[in-house]
Biopython code that builds the backbone (N, CA, C, O; Angstrom):
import numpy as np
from Bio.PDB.StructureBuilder import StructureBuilder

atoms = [
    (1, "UNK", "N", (162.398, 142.617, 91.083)),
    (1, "UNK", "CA", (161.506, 143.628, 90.579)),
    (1, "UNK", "C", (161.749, 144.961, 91.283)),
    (1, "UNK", "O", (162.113, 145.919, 90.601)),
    (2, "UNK", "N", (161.621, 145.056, 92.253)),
    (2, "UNK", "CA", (161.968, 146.082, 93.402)),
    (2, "UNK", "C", (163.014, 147.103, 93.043)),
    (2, "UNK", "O", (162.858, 148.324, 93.085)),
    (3, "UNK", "N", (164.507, 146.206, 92.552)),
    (3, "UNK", "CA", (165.395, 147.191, 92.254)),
    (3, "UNK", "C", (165.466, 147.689, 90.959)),
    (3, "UNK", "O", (166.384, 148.438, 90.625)),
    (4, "UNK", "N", (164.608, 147.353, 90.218)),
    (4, "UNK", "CA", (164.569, 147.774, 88.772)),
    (4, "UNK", "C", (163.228, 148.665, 88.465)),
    (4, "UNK", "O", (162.886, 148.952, 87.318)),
    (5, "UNK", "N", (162.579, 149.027, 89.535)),
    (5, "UNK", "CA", (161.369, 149.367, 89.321)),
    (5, "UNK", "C", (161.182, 150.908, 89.880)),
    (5, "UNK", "O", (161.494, 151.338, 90.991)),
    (6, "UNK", "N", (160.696, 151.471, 88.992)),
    (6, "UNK", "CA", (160.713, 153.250, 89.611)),
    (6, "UNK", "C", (159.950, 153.644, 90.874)),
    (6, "UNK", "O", (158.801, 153.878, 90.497)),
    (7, "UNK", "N", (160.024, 153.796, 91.952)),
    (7, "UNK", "CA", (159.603, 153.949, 92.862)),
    (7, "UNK", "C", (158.052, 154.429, 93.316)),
    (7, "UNK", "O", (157.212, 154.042, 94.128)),
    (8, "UNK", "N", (158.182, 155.614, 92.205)),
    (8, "UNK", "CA", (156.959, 156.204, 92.593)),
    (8, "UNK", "C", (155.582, 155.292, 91.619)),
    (8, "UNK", "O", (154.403, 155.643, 91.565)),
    (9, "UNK", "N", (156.186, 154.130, 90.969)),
    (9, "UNK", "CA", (155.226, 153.548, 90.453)),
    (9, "UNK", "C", (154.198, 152.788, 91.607)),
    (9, "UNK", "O", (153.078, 152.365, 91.319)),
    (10, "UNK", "N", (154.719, 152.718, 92.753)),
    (10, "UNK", "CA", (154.129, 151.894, 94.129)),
    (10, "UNK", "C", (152.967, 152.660, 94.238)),
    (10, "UNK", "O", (151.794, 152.307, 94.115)),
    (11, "UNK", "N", (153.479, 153.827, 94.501)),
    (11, "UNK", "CA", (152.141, 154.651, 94.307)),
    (11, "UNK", "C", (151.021, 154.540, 93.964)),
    (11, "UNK", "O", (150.042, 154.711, 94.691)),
    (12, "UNK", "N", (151.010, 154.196, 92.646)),
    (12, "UNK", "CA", (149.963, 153.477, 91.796)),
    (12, "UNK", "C", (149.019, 152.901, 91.971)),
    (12, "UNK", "O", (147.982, 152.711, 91.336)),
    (13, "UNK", "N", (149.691, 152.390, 93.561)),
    (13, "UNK", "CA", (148.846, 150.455, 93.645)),
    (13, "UNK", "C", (147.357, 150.589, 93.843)),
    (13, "UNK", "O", (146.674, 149.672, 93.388)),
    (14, "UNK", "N", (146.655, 151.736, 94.541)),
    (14, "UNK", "CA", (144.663, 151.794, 94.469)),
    (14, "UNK", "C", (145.296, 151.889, 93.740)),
    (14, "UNK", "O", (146.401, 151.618, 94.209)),
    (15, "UNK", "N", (145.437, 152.301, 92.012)),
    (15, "UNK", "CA", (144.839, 152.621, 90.992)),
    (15, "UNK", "C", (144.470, 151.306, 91.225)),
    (15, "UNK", "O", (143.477, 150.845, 91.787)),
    (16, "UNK", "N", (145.452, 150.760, 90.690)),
    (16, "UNK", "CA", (145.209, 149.282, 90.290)),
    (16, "UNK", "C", (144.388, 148.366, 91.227)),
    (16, "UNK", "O", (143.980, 147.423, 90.549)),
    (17, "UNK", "N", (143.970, 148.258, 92.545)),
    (17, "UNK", "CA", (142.965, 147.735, 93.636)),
    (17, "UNK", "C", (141.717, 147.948, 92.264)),
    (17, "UNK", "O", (141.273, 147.203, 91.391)),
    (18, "UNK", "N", (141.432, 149.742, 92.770)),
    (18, "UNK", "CA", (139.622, 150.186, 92.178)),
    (18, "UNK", "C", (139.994, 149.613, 91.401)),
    (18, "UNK", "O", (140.000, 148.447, 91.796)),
    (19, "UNK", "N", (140.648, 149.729, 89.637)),
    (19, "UNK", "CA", (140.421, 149.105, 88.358)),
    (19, "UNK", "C", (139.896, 147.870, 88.489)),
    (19, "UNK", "O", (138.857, 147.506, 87.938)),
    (20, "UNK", "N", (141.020, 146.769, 89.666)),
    (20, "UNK", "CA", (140.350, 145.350, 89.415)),
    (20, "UNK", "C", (138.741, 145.582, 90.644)),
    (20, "UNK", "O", (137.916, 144.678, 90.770)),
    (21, "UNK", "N", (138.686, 146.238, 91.006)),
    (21, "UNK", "CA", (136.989, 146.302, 91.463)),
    (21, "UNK", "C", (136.387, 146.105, 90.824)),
    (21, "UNK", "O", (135.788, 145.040, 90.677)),
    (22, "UNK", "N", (136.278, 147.524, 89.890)),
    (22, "UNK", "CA", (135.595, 147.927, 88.954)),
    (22, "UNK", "C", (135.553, 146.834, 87.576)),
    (22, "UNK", "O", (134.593, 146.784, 86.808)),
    (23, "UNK", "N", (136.636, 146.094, 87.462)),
    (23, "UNK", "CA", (136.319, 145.194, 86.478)),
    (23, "UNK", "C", (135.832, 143.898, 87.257)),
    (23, "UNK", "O", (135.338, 143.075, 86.485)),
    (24, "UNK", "N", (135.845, 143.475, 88.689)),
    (24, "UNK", "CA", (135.129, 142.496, 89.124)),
    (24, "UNK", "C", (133.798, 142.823, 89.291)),
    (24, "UNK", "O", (133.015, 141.881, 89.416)),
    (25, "UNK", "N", (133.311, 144.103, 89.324)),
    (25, "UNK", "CA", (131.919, 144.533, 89.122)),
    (25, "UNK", "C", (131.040, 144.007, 87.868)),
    (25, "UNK", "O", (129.941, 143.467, 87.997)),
    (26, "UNK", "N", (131.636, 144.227, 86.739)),
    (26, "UNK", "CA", (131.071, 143.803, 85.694)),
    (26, "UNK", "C", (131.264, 142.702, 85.485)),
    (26, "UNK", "O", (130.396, 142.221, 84.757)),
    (27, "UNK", "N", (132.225, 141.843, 85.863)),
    (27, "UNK", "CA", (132.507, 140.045, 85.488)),
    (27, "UNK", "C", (132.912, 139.408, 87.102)),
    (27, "UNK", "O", (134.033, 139.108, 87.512)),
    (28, "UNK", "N", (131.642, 139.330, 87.801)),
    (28, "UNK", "CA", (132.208, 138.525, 89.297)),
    (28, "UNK", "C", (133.417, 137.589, 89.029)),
    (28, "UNK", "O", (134.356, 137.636, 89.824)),
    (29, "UNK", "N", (133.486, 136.438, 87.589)),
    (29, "UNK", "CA", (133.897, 135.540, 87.748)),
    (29, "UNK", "C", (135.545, 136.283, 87.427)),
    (29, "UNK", "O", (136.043, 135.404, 86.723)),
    (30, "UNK", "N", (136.089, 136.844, 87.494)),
    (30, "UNK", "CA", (137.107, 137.253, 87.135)),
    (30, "UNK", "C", (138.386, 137.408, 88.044)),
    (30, "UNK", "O", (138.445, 138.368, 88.813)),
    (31, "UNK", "N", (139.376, 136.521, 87.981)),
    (31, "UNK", "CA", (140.453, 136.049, 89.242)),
    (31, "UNK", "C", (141.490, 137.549, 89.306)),
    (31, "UNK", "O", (141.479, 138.423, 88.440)),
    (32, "UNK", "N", (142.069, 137.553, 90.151)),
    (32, "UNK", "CA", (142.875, 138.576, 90.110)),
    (32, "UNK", "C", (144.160, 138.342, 88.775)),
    (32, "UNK", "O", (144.662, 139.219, 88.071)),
    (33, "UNK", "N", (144.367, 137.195, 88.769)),
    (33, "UNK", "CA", (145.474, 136.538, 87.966)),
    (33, "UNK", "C", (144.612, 136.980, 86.460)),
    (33, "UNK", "O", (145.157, 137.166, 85.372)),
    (34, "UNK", "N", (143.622, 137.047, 86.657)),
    (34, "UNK", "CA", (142.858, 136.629, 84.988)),
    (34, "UNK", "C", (142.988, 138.742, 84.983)),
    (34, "UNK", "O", (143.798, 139.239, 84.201)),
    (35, "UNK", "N", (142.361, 139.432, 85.653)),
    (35, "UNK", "CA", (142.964, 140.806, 85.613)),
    (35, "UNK", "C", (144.406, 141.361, 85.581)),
    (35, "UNK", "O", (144.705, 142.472, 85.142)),
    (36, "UNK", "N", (145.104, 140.625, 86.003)),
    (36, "UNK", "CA", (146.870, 140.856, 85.766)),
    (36, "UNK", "C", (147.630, 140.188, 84.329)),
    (36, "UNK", "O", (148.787, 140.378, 83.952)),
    (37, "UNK", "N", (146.656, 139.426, 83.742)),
    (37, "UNK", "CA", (147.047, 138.567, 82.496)),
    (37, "UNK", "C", (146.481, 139.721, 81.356)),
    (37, "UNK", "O", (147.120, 140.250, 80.446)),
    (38, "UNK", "N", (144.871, 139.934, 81.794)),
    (38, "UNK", "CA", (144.245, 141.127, 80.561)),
    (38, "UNK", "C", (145.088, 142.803, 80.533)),
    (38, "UNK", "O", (145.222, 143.500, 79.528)),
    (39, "UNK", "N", (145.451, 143.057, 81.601)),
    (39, "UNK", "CA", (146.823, 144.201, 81.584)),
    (39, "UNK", "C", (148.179, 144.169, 81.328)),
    (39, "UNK", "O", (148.910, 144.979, 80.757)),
    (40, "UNK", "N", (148.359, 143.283, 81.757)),
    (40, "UNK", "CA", (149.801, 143.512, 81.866)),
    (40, "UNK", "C", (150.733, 142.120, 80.830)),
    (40, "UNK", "O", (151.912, 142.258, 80.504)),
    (41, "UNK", "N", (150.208, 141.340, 80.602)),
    (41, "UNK", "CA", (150.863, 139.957, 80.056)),
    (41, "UNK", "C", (150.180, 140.366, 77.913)),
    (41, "UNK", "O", (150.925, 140.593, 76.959)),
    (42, "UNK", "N", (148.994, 140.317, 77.903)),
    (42, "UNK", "CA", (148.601, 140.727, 76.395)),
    (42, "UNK", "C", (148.858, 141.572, 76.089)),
    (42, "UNK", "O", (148.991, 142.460, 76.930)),
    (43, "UNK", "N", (149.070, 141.827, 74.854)),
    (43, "UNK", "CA", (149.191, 143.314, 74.115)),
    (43, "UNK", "C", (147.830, 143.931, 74.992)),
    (43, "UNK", "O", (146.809, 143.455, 75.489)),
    (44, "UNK", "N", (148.451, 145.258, 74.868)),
    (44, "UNK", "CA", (147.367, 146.413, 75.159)),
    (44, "UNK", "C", (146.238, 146.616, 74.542)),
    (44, "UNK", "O", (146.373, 147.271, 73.508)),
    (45, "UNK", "N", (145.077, 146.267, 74.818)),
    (45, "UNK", "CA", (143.771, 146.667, 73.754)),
    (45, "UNK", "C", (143.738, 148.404, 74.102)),
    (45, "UNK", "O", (144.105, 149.051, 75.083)),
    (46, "UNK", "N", (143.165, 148.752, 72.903)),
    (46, "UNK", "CA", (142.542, 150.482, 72.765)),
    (46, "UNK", "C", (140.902, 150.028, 72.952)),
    (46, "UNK", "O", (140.198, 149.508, 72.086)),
    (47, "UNK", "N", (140.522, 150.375, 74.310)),
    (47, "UNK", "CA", (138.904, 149.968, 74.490)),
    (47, "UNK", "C", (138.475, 151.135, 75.094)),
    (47, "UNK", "O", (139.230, 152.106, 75.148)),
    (48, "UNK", "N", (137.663, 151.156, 75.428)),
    (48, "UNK", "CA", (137.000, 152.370, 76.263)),
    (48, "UNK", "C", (137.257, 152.507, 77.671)),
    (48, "UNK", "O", (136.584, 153.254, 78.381)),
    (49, "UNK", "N", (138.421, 151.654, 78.187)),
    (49, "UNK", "CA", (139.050, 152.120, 79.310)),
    (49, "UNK", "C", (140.425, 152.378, 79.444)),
    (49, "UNK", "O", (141.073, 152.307, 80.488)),
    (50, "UNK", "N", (140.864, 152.707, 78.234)),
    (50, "UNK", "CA", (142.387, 152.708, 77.761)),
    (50, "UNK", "C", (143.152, 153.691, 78.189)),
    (50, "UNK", "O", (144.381, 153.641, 78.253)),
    (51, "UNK", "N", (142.442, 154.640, 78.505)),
    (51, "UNK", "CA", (143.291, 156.088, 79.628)),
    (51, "UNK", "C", (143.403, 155.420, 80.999)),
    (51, "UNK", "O", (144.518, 155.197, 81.471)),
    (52, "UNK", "N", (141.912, 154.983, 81.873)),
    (52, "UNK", "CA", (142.215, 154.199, 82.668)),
    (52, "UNK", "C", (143.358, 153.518, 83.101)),
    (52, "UNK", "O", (144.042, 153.849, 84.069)),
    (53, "UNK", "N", (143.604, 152.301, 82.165)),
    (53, "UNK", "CA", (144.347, 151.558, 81.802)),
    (53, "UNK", "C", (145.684, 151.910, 82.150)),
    (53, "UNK", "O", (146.486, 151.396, 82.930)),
    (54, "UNK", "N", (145.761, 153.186, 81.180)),
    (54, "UNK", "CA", (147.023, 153.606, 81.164)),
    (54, "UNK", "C", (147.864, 154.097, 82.698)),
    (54, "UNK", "O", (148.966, 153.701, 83.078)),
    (55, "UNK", "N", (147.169, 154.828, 83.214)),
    (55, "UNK", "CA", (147.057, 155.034, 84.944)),
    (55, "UNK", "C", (147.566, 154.115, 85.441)),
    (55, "UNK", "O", (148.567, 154.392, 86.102)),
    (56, "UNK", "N", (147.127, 152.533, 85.373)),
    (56, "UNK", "CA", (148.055, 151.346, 86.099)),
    (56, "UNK", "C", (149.384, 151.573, 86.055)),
    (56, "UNK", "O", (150.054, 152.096, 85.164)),
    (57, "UNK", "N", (149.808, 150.983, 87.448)),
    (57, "UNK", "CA", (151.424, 150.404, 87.507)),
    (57, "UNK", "C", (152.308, 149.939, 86.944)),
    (57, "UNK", "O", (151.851, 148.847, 86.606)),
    (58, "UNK", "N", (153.604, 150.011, 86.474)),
    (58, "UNK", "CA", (154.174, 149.314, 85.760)),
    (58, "UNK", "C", (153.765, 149.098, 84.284)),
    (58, "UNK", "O", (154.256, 148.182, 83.624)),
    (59, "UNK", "N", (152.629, 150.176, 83.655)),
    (59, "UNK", "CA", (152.259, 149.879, 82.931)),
    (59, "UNK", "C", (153.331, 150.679, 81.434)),
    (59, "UNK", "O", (153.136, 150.542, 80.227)),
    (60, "UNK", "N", (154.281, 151.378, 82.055)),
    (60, "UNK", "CA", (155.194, 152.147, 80.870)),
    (60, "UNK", "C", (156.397, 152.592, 82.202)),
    (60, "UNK", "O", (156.143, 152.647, 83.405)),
    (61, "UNK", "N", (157.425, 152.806, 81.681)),
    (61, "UNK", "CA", (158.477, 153.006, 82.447)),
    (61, "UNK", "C", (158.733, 154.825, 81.729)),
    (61, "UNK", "O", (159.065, 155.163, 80.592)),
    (62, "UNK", "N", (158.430, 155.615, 82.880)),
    (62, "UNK", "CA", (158.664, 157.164, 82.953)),
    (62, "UNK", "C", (160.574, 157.555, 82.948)),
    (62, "UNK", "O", (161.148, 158.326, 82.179)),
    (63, "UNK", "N", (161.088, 156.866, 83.878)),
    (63, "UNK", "CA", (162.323, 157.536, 84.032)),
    (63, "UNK", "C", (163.423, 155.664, 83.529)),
    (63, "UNK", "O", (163.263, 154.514, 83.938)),
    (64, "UNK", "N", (164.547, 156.345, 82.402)),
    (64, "UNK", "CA", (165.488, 155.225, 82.527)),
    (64, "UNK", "C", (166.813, 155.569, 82.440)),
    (64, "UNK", "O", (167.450, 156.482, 81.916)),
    (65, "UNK", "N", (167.056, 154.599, 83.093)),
    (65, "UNK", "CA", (168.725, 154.892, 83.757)),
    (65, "UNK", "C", (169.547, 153.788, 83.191)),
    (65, "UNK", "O", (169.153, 152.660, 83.486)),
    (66, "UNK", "N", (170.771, 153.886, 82.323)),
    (66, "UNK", "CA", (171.422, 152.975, 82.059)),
    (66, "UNK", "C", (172.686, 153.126, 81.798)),
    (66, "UNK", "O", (173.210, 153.776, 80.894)),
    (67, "UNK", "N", (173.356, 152.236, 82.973)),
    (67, "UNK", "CA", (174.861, 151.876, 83.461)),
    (67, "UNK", "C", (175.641, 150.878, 82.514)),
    (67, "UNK", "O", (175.459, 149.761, 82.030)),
    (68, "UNK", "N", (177.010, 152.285, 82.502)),
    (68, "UNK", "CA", (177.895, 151.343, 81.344)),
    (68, "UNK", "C", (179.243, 151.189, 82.235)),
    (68, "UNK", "O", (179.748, 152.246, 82.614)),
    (69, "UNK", "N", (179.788, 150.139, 82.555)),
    (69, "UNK", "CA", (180.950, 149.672, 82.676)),
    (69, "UNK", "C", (182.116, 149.224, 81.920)),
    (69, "UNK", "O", (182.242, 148.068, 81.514)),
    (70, "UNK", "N", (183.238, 150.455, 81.679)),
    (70, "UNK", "CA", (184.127, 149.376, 81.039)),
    (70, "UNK", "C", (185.601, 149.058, 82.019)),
    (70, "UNK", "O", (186.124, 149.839, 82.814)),
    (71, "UNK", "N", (185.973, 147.896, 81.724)),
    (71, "UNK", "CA", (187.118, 147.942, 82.645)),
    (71, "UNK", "C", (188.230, 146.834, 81.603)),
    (71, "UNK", "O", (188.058, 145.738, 81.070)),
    (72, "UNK", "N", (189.492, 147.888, 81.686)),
    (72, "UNK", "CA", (190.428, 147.392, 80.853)),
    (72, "UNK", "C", (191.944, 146.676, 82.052)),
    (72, "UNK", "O", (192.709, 147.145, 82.894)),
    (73, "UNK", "N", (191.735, 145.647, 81.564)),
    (73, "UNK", "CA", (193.609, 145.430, 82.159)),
    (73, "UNK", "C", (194.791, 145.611, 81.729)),
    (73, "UNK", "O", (194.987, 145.518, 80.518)),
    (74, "UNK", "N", (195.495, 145.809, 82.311)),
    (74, "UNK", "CA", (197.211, 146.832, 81.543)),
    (74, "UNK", "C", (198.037, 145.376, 82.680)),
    (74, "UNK", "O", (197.654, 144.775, 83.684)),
    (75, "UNK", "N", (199.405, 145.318, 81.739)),
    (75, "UNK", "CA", (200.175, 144.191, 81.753)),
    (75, "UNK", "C", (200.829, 145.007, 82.597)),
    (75, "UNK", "O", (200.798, 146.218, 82.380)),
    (76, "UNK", "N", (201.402, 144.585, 83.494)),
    (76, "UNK", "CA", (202.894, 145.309, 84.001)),
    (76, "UNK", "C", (204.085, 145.467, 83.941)),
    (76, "UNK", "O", (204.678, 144.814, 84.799)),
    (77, "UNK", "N", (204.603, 145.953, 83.410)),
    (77, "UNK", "CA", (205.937, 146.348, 82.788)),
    (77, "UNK", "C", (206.872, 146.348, 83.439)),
    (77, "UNK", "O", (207.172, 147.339, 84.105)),
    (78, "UNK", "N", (207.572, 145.276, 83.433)),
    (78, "UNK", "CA", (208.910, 144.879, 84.068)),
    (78, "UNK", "C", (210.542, 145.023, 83.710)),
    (78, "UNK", "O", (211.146, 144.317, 82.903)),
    (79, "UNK", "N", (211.139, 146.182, 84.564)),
    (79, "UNK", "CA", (212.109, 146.381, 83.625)),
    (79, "UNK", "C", (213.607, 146.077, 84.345)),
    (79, "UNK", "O", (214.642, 146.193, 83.689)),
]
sb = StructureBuilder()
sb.init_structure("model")
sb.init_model(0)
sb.init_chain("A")
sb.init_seg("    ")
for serial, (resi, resn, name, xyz) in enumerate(atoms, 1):
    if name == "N":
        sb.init_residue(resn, " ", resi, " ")
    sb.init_atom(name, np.array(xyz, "f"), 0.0, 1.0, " ", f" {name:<3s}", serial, name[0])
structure = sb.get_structure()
């Protein structure tokens, strides 16, 4: 995850602490796993915390970078 992951998304991480507060406020019974499944694993609901939402980590990728390799071999010519 680490090397594929934009850096300054770490940053992020209170967001994501307060959010799961704030949603263990309203539902004590609510596991951290059961808050990482309703963000990040289901489609995205549009609810009334959906800007919120959006603020989380890892939740959209800002910057992408993608590496092309080609590599050809040549016979050697013997004369």
């Amino acid at each position: 995850m680490l090397s594929f992951s934009e850096l300054h998304q770490f940053l992020r991480m209170p967001v994501l602490i307060q959010h799961f507060i704030e949603h263990r406020q309203q539902d004590p019974s609510l596991s951290l796993l059961g808050f990482l499944n309703l963000h990040y694993i289901h489609q995205y609901i549009h609810d009334e915390d959906y800007q919120q939402d959006q603020q989380l980590p890892f939740r959209h990728s800002d910057c992408c970078v993608t590496y092309t390799t080609v590599c050809c071999e040549t016979l050697a010519i013997l004369l």
